[in-house]
C-alpha positions as CSV (number, residue, x, y, z in Angstrom):
1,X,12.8,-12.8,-26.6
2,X,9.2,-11.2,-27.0
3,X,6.0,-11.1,-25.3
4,X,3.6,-13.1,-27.1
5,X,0.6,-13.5,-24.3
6,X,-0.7,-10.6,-21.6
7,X,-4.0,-12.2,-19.7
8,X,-5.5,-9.6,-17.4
9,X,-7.6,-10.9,-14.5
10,X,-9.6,-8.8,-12.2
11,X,-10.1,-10.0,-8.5
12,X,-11.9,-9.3,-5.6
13,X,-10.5,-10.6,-2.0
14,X,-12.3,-10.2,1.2
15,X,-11.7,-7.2,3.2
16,X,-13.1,-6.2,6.9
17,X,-14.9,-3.0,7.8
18,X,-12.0,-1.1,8.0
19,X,-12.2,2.7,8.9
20,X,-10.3,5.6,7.7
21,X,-10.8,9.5,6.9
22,X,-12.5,8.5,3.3
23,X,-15.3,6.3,4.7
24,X,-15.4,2.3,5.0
25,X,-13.4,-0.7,3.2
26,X,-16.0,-2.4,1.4
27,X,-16.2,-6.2,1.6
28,X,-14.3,-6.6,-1.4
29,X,-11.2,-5.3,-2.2
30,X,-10.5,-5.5,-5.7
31,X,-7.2,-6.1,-7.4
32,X,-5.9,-6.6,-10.9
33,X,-3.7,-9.5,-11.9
34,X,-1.3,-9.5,-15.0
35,X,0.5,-12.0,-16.7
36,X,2.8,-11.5,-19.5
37,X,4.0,-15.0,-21.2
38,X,7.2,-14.8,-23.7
39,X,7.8,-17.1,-27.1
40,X,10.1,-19.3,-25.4
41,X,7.4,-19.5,-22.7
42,X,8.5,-17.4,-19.9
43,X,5.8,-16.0,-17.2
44,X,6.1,-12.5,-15.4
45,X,3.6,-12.0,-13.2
46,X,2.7,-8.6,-11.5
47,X,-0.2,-7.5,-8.7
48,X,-2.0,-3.9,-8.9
49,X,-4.7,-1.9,-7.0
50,X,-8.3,-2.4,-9.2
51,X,-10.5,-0.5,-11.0
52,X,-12.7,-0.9,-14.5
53,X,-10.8,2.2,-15.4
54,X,-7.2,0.6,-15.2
55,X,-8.7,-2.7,-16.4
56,X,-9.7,-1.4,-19.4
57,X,-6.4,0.7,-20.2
58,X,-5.0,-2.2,-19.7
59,X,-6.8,-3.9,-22.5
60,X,-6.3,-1.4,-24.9
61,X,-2.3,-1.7,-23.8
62,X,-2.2,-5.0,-25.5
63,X,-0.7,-3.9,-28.7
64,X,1.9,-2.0,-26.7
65,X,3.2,-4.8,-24.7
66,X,2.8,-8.2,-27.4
67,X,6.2,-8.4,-29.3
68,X,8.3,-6.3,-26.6
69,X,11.2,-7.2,-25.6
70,X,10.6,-7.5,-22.0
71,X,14.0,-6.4,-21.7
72,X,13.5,-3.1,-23.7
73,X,11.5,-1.3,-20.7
74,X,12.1,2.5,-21.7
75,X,10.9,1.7,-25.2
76,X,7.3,0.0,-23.7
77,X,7.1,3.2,-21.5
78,X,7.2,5.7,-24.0
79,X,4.9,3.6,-26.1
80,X,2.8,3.8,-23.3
81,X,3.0,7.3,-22.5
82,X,2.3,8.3,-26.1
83,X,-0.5,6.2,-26.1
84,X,-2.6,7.0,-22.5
85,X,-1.2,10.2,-22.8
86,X,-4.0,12.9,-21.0
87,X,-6.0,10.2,-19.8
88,X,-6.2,11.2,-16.1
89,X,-3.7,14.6,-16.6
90,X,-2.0,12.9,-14.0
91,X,-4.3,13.5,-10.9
92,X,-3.8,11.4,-7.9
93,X,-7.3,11.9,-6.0
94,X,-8.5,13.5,-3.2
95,X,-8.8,10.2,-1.4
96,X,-6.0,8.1,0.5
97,X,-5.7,6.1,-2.8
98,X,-3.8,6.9,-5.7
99,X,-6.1,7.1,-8.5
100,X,-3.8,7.6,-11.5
101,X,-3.9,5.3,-14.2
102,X,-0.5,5.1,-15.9
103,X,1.7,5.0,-13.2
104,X,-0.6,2.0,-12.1
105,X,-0.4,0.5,-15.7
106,X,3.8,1.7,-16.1
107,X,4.3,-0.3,-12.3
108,X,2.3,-3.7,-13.6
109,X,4.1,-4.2,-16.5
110,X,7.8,-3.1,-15.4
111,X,7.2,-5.8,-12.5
112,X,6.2,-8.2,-14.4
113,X,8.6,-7.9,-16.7
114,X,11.6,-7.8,-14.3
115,X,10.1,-10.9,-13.3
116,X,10.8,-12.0,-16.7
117,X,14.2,-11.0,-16.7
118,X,15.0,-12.0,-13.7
119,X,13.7,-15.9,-14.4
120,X,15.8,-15.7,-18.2
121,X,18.9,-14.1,-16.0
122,X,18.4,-16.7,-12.9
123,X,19.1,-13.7,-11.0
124,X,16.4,-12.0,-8.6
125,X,14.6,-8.7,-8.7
126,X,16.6,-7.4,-5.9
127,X,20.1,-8.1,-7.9
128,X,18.0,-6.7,-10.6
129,X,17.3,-3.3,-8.9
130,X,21.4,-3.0,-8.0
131,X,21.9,-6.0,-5.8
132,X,20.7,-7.9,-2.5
133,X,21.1,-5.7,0.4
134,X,19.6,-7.3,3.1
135,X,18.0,-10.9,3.3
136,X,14.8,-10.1,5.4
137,X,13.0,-6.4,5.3
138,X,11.1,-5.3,8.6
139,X,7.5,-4.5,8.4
140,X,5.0,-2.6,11.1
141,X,1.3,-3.0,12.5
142,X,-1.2,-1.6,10.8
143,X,-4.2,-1.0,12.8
144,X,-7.1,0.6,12.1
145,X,-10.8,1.8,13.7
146,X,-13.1,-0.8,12.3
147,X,-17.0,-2.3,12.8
148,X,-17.3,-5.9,13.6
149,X,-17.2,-8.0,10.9
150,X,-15.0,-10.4,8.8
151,X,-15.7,-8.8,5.1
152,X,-16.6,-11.0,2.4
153,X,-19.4,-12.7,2.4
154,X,-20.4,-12.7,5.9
155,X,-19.9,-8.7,5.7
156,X,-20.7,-7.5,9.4
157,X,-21.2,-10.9,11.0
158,X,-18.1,-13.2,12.3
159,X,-16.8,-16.7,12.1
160,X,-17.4,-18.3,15.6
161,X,-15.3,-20.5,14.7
162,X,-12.0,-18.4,13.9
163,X,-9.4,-18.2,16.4
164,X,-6.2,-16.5,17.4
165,X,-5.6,-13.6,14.7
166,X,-8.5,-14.8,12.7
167,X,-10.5,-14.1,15.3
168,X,-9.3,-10.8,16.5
169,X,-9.3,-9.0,12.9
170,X,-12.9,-9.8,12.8
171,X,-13.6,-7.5,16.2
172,X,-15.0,-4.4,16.1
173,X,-12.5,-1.5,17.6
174,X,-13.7,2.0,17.8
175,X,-12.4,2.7,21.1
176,X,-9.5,2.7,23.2
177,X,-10.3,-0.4,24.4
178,X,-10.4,-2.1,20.8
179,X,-7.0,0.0,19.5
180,X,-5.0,-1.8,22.0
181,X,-6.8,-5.4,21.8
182,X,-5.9,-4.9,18.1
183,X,-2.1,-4.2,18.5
184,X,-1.6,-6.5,20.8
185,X,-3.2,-9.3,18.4
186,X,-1.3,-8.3,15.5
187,X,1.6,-7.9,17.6
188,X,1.5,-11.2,19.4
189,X,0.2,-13.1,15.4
190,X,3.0,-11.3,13.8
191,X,5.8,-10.0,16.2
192,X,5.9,-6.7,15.0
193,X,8.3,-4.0,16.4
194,X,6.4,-0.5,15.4
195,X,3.0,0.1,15.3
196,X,1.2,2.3,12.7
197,X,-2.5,3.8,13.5
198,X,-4.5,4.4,10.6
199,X,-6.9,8.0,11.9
200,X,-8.5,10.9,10.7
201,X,-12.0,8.5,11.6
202,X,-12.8,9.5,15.3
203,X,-12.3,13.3,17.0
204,X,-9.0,13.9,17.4
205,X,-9.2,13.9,21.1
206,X,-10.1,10.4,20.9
207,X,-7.2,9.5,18.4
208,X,-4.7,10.7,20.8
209,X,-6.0,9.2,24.0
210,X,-5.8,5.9,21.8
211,X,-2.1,6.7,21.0
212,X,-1.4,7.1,24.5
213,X,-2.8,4.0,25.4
214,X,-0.6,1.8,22.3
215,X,2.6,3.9,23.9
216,X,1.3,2.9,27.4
217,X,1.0,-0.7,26.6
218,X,3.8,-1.0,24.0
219,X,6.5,1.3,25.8
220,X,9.2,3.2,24.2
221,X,10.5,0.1,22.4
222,X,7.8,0.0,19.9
223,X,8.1,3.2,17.7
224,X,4.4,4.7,16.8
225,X,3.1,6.0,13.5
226,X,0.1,7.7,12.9
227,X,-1.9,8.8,10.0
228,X,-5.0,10.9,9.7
229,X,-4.8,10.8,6.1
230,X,-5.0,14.9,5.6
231,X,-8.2,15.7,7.1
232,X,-7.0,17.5,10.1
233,X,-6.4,21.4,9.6
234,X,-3.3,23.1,10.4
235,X,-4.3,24.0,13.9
236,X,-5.8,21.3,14.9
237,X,-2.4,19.0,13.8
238,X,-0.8,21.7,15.3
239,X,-2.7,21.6,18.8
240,X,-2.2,17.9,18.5
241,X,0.8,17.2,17.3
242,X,2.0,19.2,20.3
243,X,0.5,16.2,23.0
244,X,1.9,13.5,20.4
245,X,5.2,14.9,20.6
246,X,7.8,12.4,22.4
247,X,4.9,9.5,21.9
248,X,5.2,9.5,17.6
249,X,8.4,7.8,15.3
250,X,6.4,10.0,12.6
251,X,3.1,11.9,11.6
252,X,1.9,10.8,8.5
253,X,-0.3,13.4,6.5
254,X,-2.0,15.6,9.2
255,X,-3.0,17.9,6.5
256,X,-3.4,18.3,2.9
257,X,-1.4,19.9,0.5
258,X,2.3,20.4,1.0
259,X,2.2,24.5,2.1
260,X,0.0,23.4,5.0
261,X,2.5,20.2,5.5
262,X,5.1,22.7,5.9
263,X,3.4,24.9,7.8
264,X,2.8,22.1,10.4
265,X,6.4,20.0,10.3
266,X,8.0,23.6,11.1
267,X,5.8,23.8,14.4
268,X,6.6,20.4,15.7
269,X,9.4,18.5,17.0
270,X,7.8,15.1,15.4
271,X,9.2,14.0,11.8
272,X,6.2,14.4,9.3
273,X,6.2,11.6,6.6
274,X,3.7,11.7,3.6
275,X,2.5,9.5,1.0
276,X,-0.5,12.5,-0.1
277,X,1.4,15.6,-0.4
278,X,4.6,14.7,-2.6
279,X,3.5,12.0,-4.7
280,X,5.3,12.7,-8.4
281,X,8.7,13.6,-9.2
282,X,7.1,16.8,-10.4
283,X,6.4,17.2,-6.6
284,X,9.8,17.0,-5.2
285,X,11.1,20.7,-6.3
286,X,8.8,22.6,-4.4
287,X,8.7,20.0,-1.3
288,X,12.3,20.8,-0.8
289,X,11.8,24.5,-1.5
290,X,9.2,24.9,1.4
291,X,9.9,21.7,3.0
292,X,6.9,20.0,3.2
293,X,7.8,16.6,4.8
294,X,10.6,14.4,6.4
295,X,10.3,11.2,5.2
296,X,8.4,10.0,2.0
297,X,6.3,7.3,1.9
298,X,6.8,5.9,-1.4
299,X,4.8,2.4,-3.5
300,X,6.1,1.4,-6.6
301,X,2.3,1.0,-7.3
302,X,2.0,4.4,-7.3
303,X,5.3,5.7,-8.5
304,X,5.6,3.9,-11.6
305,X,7.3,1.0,-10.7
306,X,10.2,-0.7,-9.0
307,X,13.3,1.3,-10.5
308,X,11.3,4.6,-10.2
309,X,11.5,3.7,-6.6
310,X,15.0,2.9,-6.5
311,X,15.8,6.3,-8.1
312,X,13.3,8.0,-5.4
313,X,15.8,6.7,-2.4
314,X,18.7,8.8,-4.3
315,X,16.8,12.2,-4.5
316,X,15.4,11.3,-1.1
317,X,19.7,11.0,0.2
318,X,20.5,14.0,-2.1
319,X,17.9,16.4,0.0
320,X,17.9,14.8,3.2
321,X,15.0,13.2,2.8
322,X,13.6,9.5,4.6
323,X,12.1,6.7,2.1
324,X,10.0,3.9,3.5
325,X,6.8,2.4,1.9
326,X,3.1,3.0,1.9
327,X,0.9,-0.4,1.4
328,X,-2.5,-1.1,0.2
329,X,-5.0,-4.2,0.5
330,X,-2.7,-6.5,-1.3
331,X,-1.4,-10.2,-2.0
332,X,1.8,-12.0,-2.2
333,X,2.3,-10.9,-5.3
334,X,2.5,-7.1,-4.6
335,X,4.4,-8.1,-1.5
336,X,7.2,-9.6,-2.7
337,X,7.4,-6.9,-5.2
338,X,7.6,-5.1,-1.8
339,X,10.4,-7.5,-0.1
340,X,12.5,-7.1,-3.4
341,X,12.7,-3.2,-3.1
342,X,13.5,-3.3,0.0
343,X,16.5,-6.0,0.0
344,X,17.8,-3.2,-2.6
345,X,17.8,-0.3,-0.8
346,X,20.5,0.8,0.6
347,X,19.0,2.7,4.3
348,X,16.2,1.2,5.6
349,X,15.3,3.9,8.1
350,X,11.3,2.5,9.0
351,X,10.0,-0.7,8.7
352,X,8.0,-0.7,5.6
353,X,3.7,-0.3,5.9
354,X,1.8,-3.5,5.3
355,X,-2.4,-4.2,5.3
356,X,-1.4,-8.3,4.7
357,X,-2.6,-9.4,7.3
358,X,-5.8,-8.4,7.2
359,X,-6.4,-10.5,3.8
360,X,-6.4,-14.4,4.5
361,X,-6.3,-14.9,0.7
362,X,-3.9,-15.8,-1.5
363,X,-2.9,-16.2,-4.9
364,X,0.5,-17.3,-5.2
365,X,1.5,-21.2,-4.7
366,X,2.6,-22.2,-1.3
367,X,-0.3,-19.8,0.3
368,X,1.0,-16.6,2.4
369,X,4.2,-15.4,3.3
370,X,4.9,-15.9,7.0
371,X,6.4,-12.7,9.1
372,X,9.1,-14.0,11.6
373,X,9.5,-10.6,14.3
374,X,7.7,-8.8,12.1
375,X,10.2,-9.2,9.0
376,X,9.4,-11.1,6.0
377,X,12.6,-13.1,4.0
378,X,13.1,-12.3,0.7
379,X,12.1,-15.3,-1.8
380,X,15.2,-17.1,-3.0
381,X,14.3,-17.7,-6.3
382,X,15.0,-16.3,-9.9
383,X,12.3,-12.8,-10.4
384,X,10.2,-12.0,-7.9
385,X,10.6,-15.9,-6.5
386,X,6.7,-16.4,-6.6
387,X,4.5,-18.7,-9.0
388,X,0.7,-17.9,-9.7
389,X,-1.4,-20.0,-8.4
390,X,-4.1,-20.3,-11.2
391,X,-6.7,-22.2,-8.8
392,X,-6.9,-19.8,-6.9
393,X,-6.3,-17.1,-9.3
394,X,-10.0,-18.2,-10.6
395,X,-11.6,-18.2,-7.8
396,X,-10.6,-14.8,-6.4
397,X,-12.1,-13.8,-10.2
398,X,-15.5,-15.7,-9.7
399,X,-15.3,-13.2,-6.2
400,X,-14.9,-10.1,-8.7
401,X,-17.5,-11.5,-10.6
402,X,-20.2,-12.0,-7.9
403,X,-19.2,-9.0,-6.0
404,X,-20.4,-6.3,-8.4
405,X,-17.7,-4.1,-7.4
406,X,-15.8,-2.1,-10.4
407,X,-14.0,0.5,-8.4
408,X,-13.4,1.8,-4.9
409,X,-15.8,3.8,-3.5
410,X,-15.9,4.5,0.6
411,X,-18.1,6.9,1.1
412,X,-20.5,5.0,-0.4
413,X,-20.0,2.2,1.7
414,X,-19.6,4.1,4.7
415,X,-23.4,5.6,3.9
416,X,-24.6,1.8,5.2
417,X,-23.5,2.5,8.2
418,X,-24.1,6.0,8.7
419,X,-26.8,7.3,5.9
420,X,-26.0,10.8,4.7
421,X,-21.9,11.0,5.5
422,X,-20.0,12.2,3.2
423,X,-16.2,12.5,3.0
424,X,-14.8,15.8,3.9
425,X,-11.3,17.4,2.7
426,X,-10.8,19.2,6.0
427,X,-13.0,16.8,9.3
428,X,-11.2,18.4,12.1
């Protein structure tokens, strides 16, 4: 069996004014959809975060990929590696994205061809990965500080006519008053059972007095997570951390860099998660030698694929280490790249992140996936158990298209709102 076709579509699906420490969601968020096609007419499908920059290594991956064995996986990697070699050195970003390009690239096609294998093998991605675990993985809230508006086309402005969920992700919520209205949507849409808050937007004092609220109004049932995404300096996680102890399941990124991680996880009694600081395998050495986090947040996005993530978990066990996952702006596609990991782990210690529902798009057939509790069922069938829906698939390109967008860029889009911010390593 070889791979005789790879079509590469950019998309763009609507996105709300969402808020964190690197500026503002733009109305858009843009995504990257590949499909591989065998000679005996096999599709593998896979989802990835967007930009021109990974669409166009993409492109010039073609003659890596066509006439693989989809099977032969190490042997397309080092081709790859050879060939995009230097182009980023590696470097994730400053922002709370991952702007690398191969692991991107290396994560696409390993998906999508496990999807392959999986629909020649009639066996699923999670058997694939070392076998089914559980049936149904556990996911949290995901709020954030946001401006009114539904994204998209009506930017800013609403849908009057939206109701229930719909409605409430459209609501601005840049107090304490909006935070909780917010969880308790998602919460009562959804039936989530932790609840994450995305930070590093408002003063910190502000931040905690909305944490106090969501533990207030949610109780000690509901485990809290919070994340300032590394603006925050040592002190001031410090000072903080020490009011959030007893109220936080985990403190995601206070800081930046993994001395300064260590510096704070040593001075509070709150495990410290990361998906910033340790990124890399190359990362883990010196993590375990100063200790830099508890738990590590990872995305086979951003890790180089499924099986990278799978071997992640062991090191993780081997040095006491937690694994759960970090999430993007995402379709079903990425997700139930998602649910397969996590039916093959073996510990699931925290429900897994998740930004789906705040895209009411889709681009697989039978529309979204439905949460039941919070947890999502693994699909049932062979590969990832998903089919691309190629209606849709089009128009979510004609979005790319008119949206002008070719990467992601929030401080730019935060300077609408606010002319003259820019994004700061260390805010607080």
């Amino acid at each position: 069996m070889k791979i005789r076709e790879m079509h590469i579509t950019p998309i763009a699906i609507v996105d709300p004014p969402l808020l964190n420490a690197a500026g503002l969601h733009a109305p858009y968020a843009l995504r990257i959809i590949i499909e591989l096609i065998t000679d005996n007419n096999i599709s593998g499908i896979s989802e990835i975060p967007g930009s021109e920059k990974i669409r166009n290594c993409l492109e010039e991956s073609r003659e890596e990929i066509t006439g693989k064995d989809p099977f032969n996986l190490t042997n397309i990697f080092k081709s790859l590696e050879s060939k995009f070699s230097g182009v980023d050195n590696d470097i994730r970003g400053e922002q709370s994205w991952d702007q690398r390009v191969l692991t991107h690239i290396f994560s696409a096609i390993e998906v999508a061809c496990l999807d392959i294998i999986g629909k020649e093998t009639g066996r699923r991605i999670s058997d694939l990965l070392g076998g089914t675990v559980r049936e149904q993985v556990p996911f949290s809230a995901y709020l954030f500080f946001k401006h009114k508006g539904a994204g998209g086309e009506l930017g800013f402005d609403i849908d009057p006519s939206a109701s229930g969920w719909a409605a409430a992700r459209q609501a601005q919520a840049l107090d304490v008053e909006g935070i909780v209205a917010q969880g308790k949507a998602m919460r009562e849409a959804f039936g989530f059972q932790s609840v994450k808050l995305k930070g590093g937007v408002c003063a910190p004092e502000i931040e905690l007095e909305c944490l106090r609220a969501l533990h207030n109004e949610f109780g000690n049932k509901v485990p809290l997570r919070f994340d300032p995404n590394g603006v925050w300096s040592v002190e001031t996680a410090i000072s903080y951390g020490k009011e959030m102890e007893g109220i936080l399941d985990y403190y995601e990124d206070p800081v930046r860099g993994r001395e300064a991680m260590s510096r704070v996880r040593k001075a509070l009694d709150i495990a410290i998660a990361t998906n910033m600081c340790t990124t890399s395998f190359k990362d883990i050495p010196e993590s375990i030698r100063i200790g830099s986090e508890d738990i590590i947040l990872s995305d086979h996005h951003f890790w180089g694929g499924l099986r990278a993530s799978m071997h992640l978990e062991w090191l993780c066990s081997v040095f006491g280490r937690k694994l759960s996952m970090h999430s993007n702006s995402h379709l079903g596609i990425s997700l139930a790249a998602m649910l397969h990991l996590g039916a093959a782990l073996k510990e699931l210690h925290y429900a897994f992140d998740t930004h789906y529902p705040w895209q009411e798009e889709e681009v697989i057939k039978g529309g979204k996936f439905c949460f039941e509790n919070g947890f999502i069922s693994v699909p049932k069938g062979p590969g990832l158990g998903v089919e691309l829906d190629k209606e849709a698939l089009a128009k979510l390109h004609n979005n790319y298209k008119r949206c002008g967008l070719m990467h992601r860029d929030d401080e730019i889009e935060m300077q609408k709102v606010e002319p003259g911010w820019k994004f700061e390593l260390t805010r607080w």
